[in-house]
C-alpha positions as CSV (number, residue, x, y, z in Angstrom):
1,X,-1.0,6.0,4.8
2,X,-1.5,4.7,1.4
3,X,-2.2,7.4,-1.4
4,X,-6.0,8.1,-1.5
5,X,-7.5,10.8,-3.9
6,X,-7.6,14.4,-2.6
7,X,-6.3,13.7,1.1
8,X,-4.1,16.5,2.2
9,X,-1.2,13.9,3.5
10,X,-0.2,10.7,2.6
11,X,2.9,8.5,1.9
12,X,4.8,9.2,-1.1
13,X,5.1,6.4,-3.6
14,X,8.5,8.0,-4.6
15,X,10.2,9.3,-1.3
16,X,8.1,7.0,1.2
17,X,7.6,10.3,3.2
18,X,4.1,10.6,5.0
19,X,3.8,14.5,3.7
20,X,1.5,16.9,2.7
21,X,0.6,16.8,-0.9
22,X,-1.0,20.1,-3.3
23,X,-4.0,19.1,-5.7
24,X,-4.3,20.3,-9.4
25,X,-6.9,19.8,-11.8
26,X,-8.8,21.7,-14.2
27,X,-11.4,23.5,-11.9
28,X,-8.6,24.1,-9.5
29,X,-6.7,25.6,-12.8
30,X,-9.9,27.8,-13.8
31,X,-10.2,29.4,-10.5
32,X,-6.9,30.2,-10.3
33,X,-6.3,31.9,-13.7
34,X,-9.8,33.6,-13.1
35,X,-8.9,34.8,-9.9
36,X,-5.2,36.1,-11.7
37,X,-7.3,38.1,-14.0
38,X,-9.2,40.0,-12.1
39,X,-6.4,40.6,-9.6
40,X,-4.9,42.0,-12.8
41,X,-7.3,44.4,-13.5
42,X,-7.8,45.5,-9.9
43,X,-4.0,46.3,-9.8
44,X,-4.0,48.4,-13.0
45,X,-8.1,50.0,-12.8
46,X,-6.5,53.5,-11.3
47,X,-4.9,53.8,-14.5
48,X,-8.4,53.4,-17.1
49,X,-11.1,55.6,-17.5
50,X,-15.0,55.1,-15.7
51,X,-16.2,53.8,-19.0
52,X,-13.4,51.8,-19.7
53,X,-13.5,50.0,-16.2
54,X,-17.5,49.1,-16.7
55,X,-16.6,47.7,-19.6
56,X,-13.7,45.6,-18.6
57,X,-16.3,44.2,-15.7
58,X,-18.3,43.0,-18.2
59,X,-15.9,41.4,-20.0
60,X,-14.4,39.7,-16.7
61,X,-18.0,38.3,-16.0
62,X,-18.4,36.8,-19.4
63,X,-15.3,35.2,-19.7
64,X,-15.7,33.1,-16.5
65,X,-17.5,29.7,-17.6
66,X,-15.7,30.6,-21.3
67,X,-12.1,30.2,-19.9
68,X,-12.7,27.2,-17.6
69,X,-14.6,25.0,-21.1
70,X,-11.7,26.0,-22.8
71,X,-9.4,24.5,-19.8
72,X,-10.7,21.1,-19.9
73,X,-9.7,21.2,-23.9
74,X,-6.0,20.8,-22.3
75,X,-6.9,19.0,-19.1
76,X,-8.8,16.4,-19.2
77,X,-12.3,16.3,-16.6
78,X,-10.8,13.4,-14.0
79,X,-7.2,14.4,-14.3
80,X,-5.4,15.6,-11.2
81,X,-2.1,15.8,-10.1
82,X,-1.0,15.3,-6.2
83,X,2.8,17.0,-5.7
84,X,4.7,16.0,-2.4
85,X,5.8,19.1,-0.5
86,X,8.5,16.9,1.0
87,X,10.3,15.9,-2.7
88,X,8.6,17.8,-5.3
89,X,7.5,14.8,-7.2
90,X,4.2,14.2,-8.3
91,X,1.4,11.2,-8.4
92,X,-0.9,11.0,-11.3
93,X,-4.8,10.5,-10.8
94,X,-7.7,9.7,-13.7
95,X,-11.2,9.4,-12.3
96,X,-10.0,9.2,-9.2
97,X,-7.5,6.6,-9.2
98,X,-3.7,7.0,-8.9
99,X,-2.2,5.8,-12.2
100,X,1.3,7.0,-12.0
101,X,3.2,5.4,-10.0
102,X,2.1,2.3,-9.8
103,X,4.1,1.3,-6.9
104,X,3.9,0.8,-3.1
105,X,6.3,0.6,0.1
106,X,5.6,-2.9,1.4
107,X,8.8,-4.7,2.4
108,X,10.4,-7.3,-0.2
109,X,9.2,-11.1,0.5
110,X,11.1,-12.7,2.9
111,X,14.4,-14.8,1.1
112,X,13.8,-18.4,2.5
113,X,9.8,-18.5,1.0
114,X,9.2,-20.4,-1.7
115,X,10.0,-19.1,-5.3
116,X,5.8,-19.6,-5.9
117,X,5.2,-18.0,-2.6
118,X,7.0,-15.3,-3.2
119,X,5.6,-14.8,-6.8
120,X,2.0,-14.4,-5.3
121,X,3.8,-11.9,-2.3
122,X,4.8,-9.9,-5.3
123,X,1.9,-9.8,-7.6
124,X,-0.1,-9.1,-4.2
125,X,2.1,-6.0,-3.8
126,X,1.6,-5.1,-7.3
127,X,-2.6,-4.8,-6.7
128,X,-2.8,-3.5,-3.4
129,X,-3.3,0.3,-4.2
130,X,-6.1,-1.1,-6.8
131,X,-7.4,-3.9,-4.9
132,X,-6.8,-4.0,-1.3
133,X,-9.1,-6.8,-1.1
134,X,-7.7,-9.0,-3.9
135,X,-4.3,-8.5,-2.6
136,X,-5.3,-9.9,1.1
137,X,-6.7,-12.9,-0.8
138,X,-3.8,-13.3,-2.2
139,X,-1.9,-13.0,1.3
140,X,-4.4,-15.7,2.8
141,X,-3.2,-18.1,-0.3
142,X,0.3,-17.6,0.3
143,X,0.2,-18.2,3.7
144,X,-1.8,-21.6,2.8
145,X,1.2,-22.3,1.2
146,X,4.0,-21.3,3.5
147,X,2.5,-23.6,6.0
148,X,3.0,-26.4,3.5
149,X,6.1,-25.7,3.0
150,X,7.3,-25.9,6.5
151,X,5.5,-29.7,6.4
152,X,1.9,-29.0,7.3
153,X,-1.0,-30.6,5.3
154,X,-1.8,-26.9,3.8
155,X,-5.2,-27.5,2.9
156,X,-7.3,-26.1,6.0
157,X,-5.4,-23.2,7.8
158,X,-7.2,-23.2,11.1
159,X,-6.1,-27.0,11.4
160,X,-2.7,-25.9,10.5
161,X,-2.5,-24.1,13.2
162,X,-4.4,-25.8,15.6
163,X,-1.4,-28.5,15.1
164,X,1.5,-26.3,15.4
165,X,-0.3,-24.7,18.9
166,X,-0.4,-28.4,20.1
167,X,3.4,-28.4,19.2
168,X,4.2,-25.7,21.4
169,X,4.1,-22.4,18.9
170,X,4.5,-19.3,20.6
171,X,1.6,-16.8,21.3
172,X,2.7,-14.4,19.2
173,X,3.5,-16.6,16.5
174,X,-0.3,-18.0,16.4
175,X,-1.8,-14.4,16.8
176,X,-0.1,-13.3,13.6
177,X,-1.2,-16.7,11.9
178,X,-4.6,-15.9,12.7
179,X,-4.9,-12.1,12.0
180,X,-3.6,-13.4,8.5
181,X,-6.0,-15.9,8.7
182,X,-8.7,-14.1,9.8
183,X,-8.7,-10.9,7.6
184,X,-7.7,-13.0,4.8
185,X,-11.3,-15.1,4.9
186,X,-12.6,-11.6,4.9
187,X,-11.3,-10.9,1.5
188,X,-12.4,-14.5,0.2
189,X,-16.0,-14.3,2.3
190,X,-18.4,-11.5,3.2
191,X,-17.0,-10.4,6.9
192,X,-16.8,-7.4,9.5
193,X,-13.9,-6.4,8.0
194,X,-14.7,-3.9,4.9
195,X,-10.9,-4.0,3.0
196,X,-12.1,-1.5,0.3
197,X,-12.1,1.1,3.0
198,X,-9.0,-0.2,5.0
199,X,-6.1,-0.3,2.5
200,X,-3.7,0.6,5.2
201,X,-4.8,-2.9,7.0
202,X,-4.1,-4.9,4.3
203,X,-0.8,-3.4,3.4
204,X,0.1,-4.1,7.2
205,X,-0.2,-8.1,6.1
206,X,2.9,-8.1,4.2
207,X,5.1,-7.4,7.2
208,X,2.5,-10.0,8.9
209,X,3.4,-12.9,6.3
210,X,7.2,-12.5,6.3
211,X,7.3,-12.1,10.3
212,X,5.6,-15.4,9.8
213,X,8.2,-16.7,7.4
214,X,10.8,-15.4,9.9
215,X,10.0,-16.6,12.8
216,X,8.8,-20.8,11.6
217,X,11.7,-20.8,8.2
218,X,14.4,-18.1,8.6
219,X,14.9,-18.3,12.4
220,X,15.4,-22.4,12.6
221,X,16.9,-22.2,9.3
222,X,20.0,-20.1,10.9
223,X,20.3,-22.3,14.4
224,X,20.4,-25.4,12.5
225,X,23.1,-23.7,10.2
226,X,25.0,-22.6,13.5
227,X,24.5,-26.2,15.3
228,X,25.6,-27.8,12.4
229,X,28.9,-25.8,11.8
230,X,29.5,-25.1,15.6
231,X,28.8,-28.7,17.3
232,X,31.3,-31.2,16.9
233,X,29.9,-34.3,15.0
234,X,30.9,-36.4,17.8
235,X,28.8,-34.2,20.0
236,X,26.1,-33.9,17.5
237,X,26.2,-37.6,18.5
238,X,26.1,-37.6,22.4
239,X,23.4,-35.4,22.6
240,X,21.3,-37.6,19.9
241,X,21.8,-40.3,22.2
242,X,20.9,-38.3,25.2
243,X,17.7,-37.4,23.7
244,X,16.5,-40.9,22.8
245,X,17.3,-42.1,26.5
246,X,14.3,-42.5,28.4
């Protein structure tokens, strides 16, 4: 649940804890104080004359809209705070938007991508909150790119694909290609899929992409590593020869 302006619960950017959060801002601030005074005077009205109390009433009337103008001297119209019941910390919001902190809790990119890949995982990550559709564009282009870097033609994604089905790719694998795929052209093209109101589905892509980079680059990556240290050259051999017999 990414952080989205007055919800009551969301995740944390600084303890990653899906918790309830408590709003602040100016009105909130106005009300309160309002409410203090006059709780104030209703404690202490036993001890003030009639007169005195009439005119105390007055003054709490008149000094309602007064003492909330003067509020927004100090805090800003826009400016809210969000604290986390579960750590005490707090997010910073202007017009709306979460300014402070600027981060979120996708995973790290997976090792074995490509330093450029990973660059783009990275910036993507950094524009998610902000952009959820700009960072699912970015997604799309770095999985463009991992599919070049395991030796496809990169260019066209669906052929991609299409080629490593006829190859014998698992299921699973090609679904998660094509979710990618598919909600990525949504970001690039007008689509079903509205991103600006589905944060949460984009931020969902970055475990996609290094699942992805998992299973077709880190898995192989590791056998080939064990066959290599494991098998015996001279077996290495054998079966090479086994494998070219008809």
């Amino acid at each position: 649940m990414l952080p989205r302006y007055e919800s009551i619960k969301f995740q944390c950017p600084h303890c990653n804890t899906v918790a309830t959060q408590k709003w602040f801002d100016a009105h909130k601030a106005g009300s309160t104080a309002n409410g203090i005074i006059n709780n104030l005077y209703l404690d202490y009205r036993n001890q003030v004359r009639d007169y005195t109390q009439e005119a105390i009433l007055v003054f709490l009337r008149g000094i309602k809209n007064p003492l909330q103008s003067s509020l927004y001297k100090f805090v800003p119209r826009g400016f809210s705070i969000a604290t986390c019941a579960s750590c005490n910390n707090f997010t910073l919001w202007v017009n709306e938007e979460i300014v402070y902190p600027k981060k979120t809790t996708v995973p790290p990119p997976n090792e074995d991508l490509d330093e450029d890949i990973k660059n783009l995982y990275l910036e993507a990550s950094n524009i998610l909150i902000d952009s959820p559709k700009g960072a699912t564009a970015l997604l799309r282009l770095a999985l463009q790119m991992l599919l070049k870097q395991i030796g496809k033609d990169g260019k066209k994604i669906n052929d991609d694909i299409k080629e490593l089905v006829s190859e014998g790719l698992s299921p699973t694998i090609q679904q998660a290609l094509d979710l990618l795929r598919v909600i990525g052209n949504n970001a690039v093209h007008p689509g079903q899929i509205n991103l600006d109101d589905n944060a949460e589905i984009a931020q969902k892509l970055f475990s996609i992409l290094n699942f992805i980079a998992d299973e077709l680059i880190t898995k192989p990556k590791e056998l080939e590593k064990l066959y290599a240290d494991l098998i015996p050259l001279e077996t290495q051999e054998h079966i090479k020869q086994r494998d070219k017999q008809k």
